[in-house]
N, C-alpha and C positions, 0 to 999 in steps of 0.2 A: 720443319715438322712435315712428317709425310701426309699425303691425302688421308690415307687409311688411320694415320693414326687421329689426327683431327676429326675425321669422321663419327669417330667410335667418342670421341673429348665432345663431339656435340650432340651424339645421341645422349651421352652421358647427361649433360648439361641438360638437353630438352628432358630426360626422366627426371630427375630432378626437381625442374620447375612445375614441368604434373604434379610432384608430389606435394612441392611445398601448395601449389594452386589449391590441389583435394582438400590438404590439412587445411586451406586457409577459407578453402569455401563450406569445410564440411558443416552440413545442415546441424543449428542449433535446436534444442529442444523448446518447446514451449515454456515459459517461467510464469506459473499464474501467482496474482495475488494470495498471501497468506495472513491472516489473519491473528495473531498469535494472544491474543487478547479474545479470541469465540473459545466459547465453551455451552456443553451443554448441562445441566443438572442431574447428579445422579442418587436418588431416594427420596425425603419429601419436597416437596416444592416450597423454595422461600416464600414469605411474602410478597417478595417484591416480584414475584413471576405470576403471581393470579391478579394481574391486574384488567382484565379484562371479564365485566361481570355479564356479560351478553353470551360470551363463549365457554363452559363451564372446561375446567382442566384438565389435559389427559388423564387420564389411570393409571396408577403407577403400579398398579400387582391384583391380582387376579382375585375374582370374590372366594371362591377358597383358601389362598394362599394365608397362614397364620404367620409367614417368619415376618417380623419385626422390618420397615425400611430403616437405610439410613438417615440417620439423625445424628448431626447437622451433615446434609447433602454435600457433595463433594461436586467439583467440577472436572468436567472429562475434555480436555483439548479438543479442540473441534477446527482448526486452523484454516479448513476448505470446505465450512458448510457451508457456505455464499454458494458452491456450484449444484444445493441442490434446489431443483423446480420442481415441484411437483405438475405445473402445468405442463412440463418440458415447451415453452415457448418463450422462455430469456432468451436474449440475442446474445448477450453477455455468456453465458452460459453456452448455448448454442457454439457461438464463434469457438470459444475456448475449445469445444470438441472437435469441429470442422479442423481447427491449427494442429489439435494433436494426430488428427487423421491424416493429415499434408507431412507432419512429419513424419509419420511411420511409413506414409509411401516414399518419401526420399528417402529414409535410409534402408528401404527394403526394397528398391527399382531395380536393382542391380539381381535380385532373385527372379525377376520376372519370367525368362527364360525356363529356370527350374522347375519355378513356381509350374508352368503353362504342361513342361514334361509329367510332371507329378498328376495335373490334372487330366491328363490323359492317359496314365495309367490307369486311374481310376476307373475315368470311361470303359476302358478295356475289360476291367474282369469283373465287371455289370451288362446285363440284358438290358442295354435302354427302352427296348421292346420288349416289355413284360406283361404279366399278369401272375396274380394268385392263385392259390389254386380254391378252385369252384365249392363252396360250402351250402350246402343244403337244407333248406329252409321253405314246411310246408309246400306251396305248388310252384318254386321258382330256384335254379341254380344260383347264389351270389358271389360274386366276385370283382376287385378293382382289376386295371388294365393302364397300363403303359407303354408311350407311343417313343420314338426317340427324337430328341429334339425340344418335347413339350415337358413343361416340368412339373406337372402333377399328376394324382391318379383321375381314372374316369372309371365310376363306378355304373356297374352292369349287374343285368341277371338274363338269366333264359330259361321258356318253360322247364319243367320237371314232370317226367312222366309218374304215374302215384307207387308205381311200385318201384323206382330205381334208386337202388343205394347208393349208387356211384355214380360221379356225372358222364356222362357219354362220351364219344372220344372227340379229341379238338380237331377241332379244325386244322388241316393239312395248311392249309394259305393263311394261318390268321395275324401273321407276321407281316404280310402287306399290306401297302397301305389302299384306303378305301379312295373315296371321290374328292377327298381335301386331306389339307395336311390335318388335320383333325380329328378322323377318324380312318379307322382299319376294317380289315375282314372281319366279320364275326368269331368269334372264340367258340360259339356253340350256338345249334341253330333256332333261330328264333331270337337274337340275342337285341336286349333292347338295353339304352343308356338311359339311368334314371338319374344322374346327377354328373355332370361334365364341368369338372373345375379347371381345365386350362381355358375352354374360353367364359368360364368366370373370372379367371385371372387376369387377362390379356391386357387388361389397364389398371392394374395395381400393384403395388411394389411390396405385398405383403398379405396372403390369402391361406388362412387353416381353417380347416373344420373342425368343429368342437365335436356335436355326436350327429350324425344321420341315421333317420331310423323312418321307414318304411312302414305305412299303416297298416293294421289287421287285415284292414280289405284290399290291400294291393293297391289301390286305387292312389295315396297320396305319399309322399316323403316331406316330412320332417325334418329341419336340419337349421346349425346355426354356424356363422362363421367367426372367425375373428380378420380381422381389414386391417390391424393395425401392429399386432402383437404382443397387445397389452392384457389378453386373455379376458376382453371383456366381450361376448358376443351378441350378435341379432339373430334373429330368428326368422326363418322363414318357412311358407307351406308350398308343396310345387305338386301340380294335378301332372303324374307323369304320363300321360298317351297324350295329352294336349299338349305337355310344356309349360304351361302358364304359372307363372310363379307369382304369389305374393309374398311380402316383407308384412310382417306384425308389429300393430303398432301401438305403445303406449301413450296414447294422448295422441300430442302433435311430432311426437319422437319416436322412433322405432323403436320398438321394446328390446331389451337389454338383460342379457343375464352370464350365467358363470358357464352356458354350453350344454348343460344337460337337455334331455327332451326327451319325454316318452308317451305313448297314443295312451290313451284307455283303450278296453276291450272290442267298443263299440267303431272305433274311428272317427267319433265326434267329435273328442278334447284330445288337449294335450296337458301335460304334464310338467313344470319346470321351476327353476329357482332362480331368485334374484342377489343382486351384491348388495352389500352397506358401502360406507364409505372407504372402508379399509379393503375392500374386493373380500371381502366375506362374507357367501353364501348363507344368507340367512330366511329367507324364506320361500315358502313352497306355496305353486300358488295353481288351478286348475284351469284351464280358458275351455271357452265352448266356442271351436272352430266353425261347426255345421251342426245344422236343425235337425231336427230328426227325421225331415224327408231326405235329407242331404246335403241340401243346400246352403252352401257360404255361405255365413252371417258375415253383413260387411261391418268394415272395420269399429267403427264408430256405435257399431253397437253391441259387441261383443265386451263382454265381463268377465272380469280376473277375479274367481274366488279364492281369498288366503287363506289356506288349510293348515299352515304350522307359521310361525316367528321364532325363530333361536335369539334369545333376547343376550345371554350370557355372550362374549364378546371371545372367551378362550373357545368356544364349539362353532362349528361351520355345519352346513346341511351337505348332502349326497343323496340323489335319490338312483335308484334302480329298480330291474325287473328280474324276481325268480326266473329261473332260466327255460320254466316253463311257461312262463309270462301268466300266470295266473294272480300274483301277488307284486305289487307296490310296495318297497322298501325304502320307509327314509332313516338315515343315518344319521346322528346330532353327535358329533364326535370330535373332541376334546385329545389331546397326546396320550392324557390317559385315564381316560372315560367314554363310554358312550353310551346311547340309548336310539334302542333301534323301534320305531314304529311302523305297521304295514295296512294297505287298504285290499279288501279282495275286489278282483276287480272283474272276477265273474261276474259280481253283481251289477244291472242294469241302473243306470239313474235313475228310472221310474219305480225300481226297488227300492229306492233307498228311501228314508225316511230323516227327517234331517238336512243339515248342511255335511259335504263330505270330510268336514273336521272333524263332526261327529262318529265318524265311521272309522277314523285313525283307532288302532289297536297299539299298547304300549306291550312289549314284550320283557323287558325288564327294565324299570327305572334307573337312572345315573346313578353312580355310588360310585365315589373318590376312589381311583384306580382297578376299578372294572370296565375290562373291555371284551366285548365280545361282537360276532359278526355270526349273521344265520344262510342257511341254504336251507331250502323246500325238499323234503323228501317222505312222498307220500301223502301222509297226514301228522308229519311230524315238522318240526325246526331242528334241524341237525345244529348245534351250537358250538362254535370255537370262541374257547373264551379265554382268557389266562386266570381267572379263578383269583380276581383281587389280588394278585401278583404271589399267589401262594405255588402253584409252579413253575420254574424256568420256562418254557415255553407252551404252547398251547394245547389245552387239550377238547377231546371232542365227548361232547354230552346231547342231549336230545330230549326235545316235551312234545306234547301235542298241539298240533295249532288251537286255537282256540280255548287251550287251558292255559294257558300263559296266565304266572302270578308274580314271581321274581326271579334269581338267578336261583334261590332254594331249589326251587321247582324241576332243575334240569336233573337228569340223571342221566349216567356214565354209560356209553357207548361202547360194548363186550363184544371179544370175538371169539365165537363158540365152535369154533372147527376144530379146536384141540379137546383133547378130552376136560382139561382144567381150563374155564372157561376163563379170560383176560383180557383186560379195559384196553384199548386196542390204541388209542392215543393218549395216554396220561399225563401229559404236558413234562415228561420228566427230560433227562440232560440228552439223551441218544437221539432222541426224535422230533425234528418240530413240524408243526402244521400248521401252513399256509390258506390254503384253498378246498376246496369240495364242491363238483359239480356232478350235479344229480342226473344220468341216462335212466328213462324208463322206457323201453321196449316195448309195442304190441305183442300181445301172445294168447295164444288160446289157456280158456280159463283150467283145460285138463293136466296143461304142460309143468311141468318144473322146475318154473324159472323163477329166479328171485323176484323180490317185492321192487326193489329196482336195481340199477346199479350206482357206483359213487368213484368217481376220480378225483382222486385228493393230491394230491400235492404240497409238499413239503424238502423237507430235509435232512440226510442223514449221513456220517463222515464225511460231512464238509461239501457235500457238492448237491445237486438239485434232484428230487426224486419225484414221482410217481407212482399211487399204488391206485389199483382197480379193487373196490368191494363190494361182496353180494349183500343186499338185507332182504330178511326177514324178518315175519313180526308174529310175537310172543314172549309169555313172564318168564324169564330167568330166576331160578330162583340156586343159589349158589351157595356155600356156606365160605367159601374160599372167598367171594368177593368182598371189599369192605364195606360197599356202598351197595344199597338198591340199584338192579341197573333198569338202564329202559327197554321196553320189550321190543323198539324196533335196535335189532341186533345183525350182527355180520357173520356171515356163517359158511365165507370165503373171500381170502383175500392174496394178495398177489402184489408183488416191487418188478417192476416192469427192467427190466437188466438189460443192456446196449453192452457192445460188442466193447468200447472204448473203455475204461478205466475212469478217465474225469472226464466231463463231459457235460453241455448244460440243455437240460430240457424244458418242455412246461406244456401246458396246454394251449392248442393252435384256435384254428377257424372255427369254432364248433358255433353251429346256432339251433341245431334241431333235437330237442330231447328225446324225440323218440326213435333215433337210429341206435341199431344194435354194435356201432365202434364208436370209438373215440378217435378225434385226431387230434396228434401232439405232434410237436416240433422240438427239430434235435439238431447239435449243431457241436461240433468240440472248436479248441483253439488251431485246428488244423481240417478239420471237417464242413465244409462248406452247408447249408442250413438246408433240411432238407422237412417234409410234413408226411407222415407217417398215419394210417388207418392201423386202431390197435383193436382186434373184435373183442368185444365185451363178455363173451362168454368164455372166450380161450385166450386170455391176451400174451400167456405165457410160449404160446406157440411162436414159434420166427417164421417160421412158413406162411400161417396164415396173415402176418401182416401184410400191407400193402403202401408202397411209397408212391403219394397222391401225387408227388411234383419235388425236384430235386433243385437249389439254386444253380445256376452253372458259373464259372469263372473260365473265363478265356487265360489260355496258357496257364492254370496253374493247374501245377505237381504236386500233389499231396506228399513226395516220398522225399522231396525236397526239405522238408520242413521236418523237425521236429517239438515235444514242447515237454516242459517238468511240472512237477507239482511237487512242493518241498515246503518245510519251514524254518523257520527264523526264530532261534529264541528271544526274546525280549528281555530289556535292562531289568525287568526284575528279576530273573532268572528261572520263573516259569513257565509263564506264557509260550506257546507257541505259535508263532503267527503264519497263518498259510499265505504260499507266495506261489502263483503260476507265473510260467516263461514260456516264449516263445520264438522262434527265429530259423533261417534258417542254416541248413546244418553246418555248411561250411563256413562261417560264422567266426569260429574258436577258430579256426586255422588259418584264415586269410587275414585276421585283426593281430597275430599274433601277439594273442593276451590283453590286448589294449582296444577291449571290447566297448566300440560306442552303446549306452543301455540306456533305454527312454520308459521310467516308473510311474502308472499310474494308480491313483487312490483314490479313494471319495469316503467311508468309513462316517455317514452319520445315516438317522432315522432306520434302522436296521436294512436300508437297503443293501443288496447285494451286488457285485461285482464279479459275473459269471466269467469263466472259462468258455467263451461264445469267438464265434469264427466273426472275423472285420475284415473284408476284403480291402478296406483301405489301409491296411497294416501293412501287406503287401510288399509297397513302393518301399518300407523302412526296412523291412527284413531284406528285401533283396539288396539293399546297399549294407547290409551289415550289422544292422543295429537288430539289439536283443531286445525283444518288450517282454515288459515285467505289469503283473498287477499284484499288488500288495492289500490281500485282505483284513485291512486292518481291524480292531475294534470300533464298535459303532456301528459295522454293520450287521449285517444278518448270514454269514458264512457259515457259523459254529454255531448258529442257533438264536434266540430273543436273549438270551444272557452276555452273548460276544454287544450287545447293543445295548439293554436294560440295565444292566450291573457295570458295564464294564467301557461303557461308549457313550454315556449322555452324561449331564447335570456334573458334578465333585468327579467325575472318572474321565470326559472330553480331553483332559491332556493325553491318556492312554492312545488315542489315536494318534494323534502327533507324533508320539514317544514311538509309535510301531512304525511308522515310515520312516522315520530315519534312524531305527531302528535296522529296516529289511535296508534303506540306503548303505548304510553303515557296514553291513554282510557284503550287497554287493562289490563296496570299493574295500573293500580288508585285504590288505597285500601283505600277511604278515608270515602266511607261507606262502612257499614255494610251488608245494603242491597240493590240488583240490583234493580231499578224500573222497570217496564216493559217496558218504553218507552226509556231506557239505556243499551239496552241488548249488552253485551261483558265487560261491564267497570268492570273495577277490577277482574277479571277472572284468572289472572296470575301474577307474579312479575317478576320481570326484573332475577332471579336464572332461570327461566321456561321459557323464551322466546328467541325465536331462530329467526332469520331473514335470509332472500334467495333473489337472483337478479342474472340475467343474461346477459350479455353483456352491454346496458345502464342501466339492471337493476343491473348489479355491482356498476355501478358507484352512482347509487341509495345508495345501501347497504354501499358503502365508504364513501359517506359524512352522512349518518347517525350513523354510529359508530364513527365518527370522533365529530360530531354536542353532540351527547349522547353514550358515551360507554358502561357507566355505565348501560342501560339501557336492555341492552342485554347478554346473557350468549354466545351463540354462533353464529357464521354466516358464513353462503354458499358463497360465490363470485363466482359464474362460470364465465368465460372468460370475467373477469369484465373492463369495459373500465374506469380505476381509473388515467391515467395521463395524465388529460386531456390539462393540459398548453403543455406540451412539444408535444404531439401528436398535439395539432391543431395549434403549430406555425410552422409544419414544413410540406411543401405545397408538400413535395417528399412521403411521407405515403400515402399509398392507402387511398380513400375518405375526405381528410382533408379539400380540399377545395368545396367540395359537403358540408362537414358538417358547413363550416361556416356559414349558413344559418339555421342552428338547434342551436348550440351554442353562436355563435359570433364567432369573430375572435380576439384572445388576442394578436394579433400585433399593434390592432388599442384602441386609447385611451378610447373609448367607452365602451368597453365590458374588457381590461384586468383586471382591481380591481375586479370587479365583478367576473369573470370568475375563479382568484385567490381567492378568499374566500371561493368556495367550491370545488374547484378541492382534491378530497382526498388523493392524492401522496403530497398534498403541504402544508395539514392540519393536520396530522397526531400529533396529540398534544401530549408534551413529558412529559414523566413520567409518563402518565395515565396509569389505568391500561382498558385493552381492553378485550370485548368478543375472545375467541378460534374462529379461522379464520382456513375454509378450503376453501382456493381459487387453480383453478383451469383455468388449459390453455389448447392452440392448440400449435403445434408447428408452423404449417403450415397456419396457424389463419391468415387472410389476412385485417379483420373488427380489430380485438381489437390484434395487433401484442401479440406474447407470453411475450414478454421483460413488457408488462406494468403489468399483474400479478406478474411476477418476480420481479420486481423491488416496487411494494408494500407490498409484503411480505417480503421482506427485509429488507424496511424501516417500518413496522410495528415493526419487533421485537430491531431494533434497537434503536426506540424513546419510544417505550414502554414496559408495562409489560401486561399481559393478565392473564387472569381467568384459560385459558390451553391452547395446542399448538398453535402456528400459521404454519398451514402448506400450502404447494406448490406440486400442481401434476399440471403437465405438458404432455399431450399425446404427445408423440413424432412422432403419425404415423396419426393424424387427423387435424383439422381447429378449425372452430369456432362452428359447429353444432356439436360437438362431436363425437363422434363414427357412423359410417353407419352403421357397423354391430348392427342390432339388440340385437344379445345379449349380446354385450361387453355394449352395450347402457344399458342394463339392470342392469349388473355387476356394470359398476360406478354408477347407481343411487342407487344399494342395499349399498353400499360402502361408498356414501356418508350420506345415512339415516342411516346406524350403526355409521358415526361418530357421527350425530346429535342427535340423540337419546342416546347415551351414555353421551354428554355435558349435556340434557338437566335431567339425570338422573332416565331414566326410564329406563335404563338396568344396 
């Protein structure tokens, strides 16, 4: 035998033995205990379950609800409820997560590299050194600030001279760094820090702000945080020229609530709401911070007056402030009810007569699927209601404050700039509305200017809009109209038009009602985010806008890139489902045809999935991969009916049905060639496509892998809400009985079959074989508990076989929004793109 050839016989031999080694060491999965004998109960409760007469028994359906439960109750497998705590402090439990997170680092060590490359792209086409751009607010410029390195914002302001509309120019140096790593040059002069969260952070593994809000008199900030990620906060008051901070306390515990906060008028009290057991905000309560000379009240002797209790278990509170801040708005709001009460908060406490419960104003009582939401304008309530579900979407109406009787009472909002005058939001199928924020400008009493103006925002073919409107006030008196209308009327209006085609906008910084622009923000799937001054008197001018602050990205080419907007017919043969793409160009010709494509969806509670630029998209398009978002139903694309009718309750399969629906287009190889009017179809095969969803868009992602497995190589679950029978029969989970009203309730005969045919913890087909699954928890996850990721990815690998891992990461020190820290936020998303990209074979 020659050298050379023995040589080559023992490298042989040495690979070999690597391999059999790899295969014989390669890291096993966790095997937890199953139970196959748990169950929980679904419609009335046996006897033999109310056996505790100290604790009285959950609620099985909502004091409205009429449909019938089942009878005789059925039981729902439950085989991994042992993993859930509520305390989150089983060991047992605990341990089980720590072993899942050991293994998902060994079988993903081998990324780390990638993983470290990805996160540094990131880095790159980010200002770690940033700030906002400066929003104007009575005598002070506002704005956060970011340093590189530190991983939160540091919120600032600096004087405001009384006439300047715009804030002054920045600072030439304010990129350098100041006298520690901690702070920088000023941004603007005079520039003072009223709340610095990195070194709030500096010893915690876990730090959000709920709201900060800034007292009348300048003088204190407001603010609550969450420590933990379980969205439960404290509160505290900070004297800002001093610094000195206190924490607020209830009893011997720091007082606790759901994160709101807002001053009265005076700067004495504040304003806030508390949790139940289920983290449902249910009462509003007043504190008197300082005396009327000024002076702290200390702790121990300050009083919490309770000015509402939402007793009903389906409604949570919300409070806010008109965005004149004249009025207190609290919301009692139910999936599909609400009732809005307001306090004026001109008025002085020593005006009032009474306790401030008495002074609450009801604007129109609850009534079973009436919802509506108000905005101040003038001396009106501009009202968007859906009109007790009598039209598709919403329309806009308006009373006088203080005539408020019920929803009777509102009349229709007319636009009289045409000769034939027309109810200018009618809640009908072309048009929906969103939002309405009230600008009123100083002007002299001679001038000609509207009574105020009105930035609404909505929806209109399918993509995000903005319209600016004048009012004025007087009787229309019409023959052509159906209804009486109200006499505050519009008497010019204006759709603000962007140079792009689709594109996603909204309304930005705004906090001063009385400047003569608006600022919004604009951004497409290729257009980096930029905020825009639109003048309120000409807004249809381009000239006269002005771009307040532009984001920048490092090395990126806009002409690089391209993106579509197209649709997908749906298995019933009507529907159209809108699908944007993105990628870049050269894409189609280096993949030849065998295009990696990574789909994401979410398609529940009418939210939306804009067409909006992601700098961390980036890293995927540059290697190749096509991103896709599939507007499915459920959410709010096409309007409250892609959602209302056609995306909650007996219709939730439709969503499912449209994602692997647009899947289904993408991997169709059935011709040869794309027409031009089928742009995406056949683009990829089910080895090339990866799928994403986050929270309801988990449960998205579960019953489409379950529906079609085959269909998919891999897929994301972030804090995916996958068990849905067991979560929504058990009315003791945070939000369970809020959500019967988006799902159904599977305790009652109505909605359980149905609800059990796609629930994905229940569907999990056995023997298949499944896409590679990286699902992903909170610990502290208060929306989608940690146990229902755990317990899917356990029953994945136990009923089936998959393509490659099914793995389980679990953040032990976060919620449901993931990481606060910015950079760790970074980290798992380079972490979970080096999985995904190694499934889908591009690395």
């Amino acid at each position: 035998m020659t050298g050379g050839l023995f040589l080559e016989i023992s490298i042989l031999l040495l690979t070999l033995k690597h391999r059999v080694e790899c295969f014989t060491t390669r890291p096993t999965p966790p095997v937890p205990y199953r139970d196959e004998d748990a169950f929980v109960f679904a419609g009335e409760l046996p006897k033999e379950a109310l056996v505790d007469d100290e604790n009285p028994p959950p609620i099985r359906q909502s004091k409205l609800s009429q449909n019938p439960l089942l009878s005789p109750p059925r039981r729902i497998p439950n085989p991994y409820g042992w993993m859930r705590d509520d305390s989150r402090t089983n060991t047992t439990v605990l341990d089980h997560l720590r072993e899942e997170n050991e293994y998902t680092r060994q079988m993903t060590q081998h990324l780390d590299g990638l993983t470290g490359e990805l996160y540094e792209e990131f880095l790159s086409a980010i200002e770690e050194t940033d700030y906002t751009s400066p929003a104007a607010c009575d005598a002070y410029w506002y704005y956060s600030r970011f340093i590189e390195g530190l991983s939160y914002p540091i919120y600032c302001r600096a004087p405001r001279n009384e006439d300047e509309l715009y804030h002054p120019p920045i600072n030439e140096r304010w990129n350098e760094k100041g006298e520690n790593a901690f702070d920088m040059q000023p941004l603007l002069p005079d520039e003072e820090v009223y709340l610095h969260l990195p070194k709030m952070a500096s010893k915690k593994k876990y730090l959000a702000a709920g709201a900060i809000k800034v007292s009348p008199d300048d003088a204190y900030v407001a603010y609550s945080l969450d420590e933990v990620g379980g969205e439960t906060c404290q509160l505290y008051i900070k004297h800002i020229e001093s610094g000195k901070e206190r924490i607020l306390y209830d009893g011997d515990q720091p007082l606790e609530g759901d994160g709101s906060i807002f001053w009265d008028n005076e700067s004495k009290a504040i304003f806030f709401c508390t949790l139940d057991a289920t983290h449902r905000p249910y009462r509003l309560y007043r504190r008197q911070i300082f005396d009327n000379d000024g002076n702290y009240i200390e702790d121990n002797k300050q009083h919490d007056e309770l000015i509402f209790e939402e007793e009903d278990g389906s409604f949570s509170l919300r409070i806010s402030k008109t965005f004149d801040r004249r009025y207190l708005v609290l919301t009692c709001s139910a999936k599909e009810s609400t009732e809005l009460h307001y306090i004026d908060l001109k008025r002085s406490k020593d005006d009032i007569q009474g306790s401030m419960a008495e002074q609450l104003v009801c604007i129109s009582e609850r009534v079973d699927k009436l919802c509506y939401r108000v905005t101040r304008c003038a001396g009106y309530w501009l009202v968007r209601t859906n009109n007790m579900g009598n039209t598709p979407n919403l329309s806009l109406k308006a009373c006088r404050i203080g005539e408020e009787k019920d929803s009777g009472s509102w009349l229709d909002v007319v636009n009289t700039e045409n000769e034939v005058p027309k109810v200018m939001f009618n809640g009908g199928d072309g048009r929906s509305l969103d939002g309405v924020t009230i600008f009123s400008p100083p002007h002299d009493e001679n001038d000609d200017a509207p009574l105020a103006y009105a930035v609404v925002t909505g929806r209109e073919e399918g993509i995000p809009r903005i319209w600016i409107l004048e009012f004025a006030e007087g009787e229309i008196d019409d023959a052509t109209l159906p209804l009486k209308a109200s006499p505050l009327h519009v008497t010019k209006s204006c759709r603000l038009e962007f140079d792009e085609s689709a594109y996603d906008c909204g309304i930005g910084g705004n906090r001063d009602s009385t400047l003569p622009y608006v600022t919004v923000s604009y951004d497409s799937l290729v257009t980096p985010p930029s905020h825009i001054a639109i003048p309120l008197s000409n807004p249809e001018d381009f000239e006269a806008r002005r771009v307040l602050k532009e984001k920048k990205v490092e090395g990126y080419d806009k002409e690089l890139f391209g993106c579509e907007r197209f649709t997908v017919k749906s298995r019933d043969g009507e529907t159209e489902i809108p699908v944007s793409m993105v990628f870049q160009r050269d894409a189609f010709t280096k993949n030849n045809g065998d295009i990696p494509v990574h789909i994401l969806g979410y398609g529940s509670y009418g939210a939306s999935i804009e067409a909006s630029f992601r700098s961390t998209r980036l890293p995927l398009l540059k290697r190749g991969v096509v991103y896709v978002l599939a507007h499915v139903r459920g959410g709010g694309e096409n309007g409250r009916p892609w959602y209302e009718e056609q995306g909650k309750y007996l219709g939730k399969k439709n969503t499912f049905n449209d994602f692997v629906d647009v899947a289904r287009w993408l991997t169709d190889g059935s011709t040869e060639q794309v027409a031009s009017d089928e742009v995406g179809r056949g683009i990829t095969n089910p080895s090339k496509l990866s799928c994403e969803g986050r929270s309801a868009g988990g449960l998205l992602i579960g019953s489409s892998i379950n529906q079609a497995p085959d269909l998919f190589r891999a897929a994301l679950l972030g804090v995916p809400f996958v068990d849905l029978m067991c979560t929504m029969l058990d009315s003791t989970i945070p939000l369970t009985c809020i959500e019967w009203q988006e799902w159904g309730n599977p305790n009652e005969e109505k909605y359980h079959d149905y609800m059990m045919s796609y629930c994905p913890m229940q569907n999990v087909q056995e023997g298949k074989t499944y896409p590679s699954c990286l699902i992903t928890g909170g610990l502290h996850d208060p929306r989608v508990p940690y146990w229902e990721p755990a317990k899917f990815c356990s029953t994945l690998r136990h009923k089936s076989t998959s393509l490659g891992p099914i793995l389980l990461k679990t953040d032990l020190d976060a919620g449901h929004f993931a990481a606060s820290d910015r950079y760790k936020y970074l980290k798992e998303q380079a972490f979970e793109y080096a999985y995904l990209l190694e499934q889908l074979g591009v690395v």
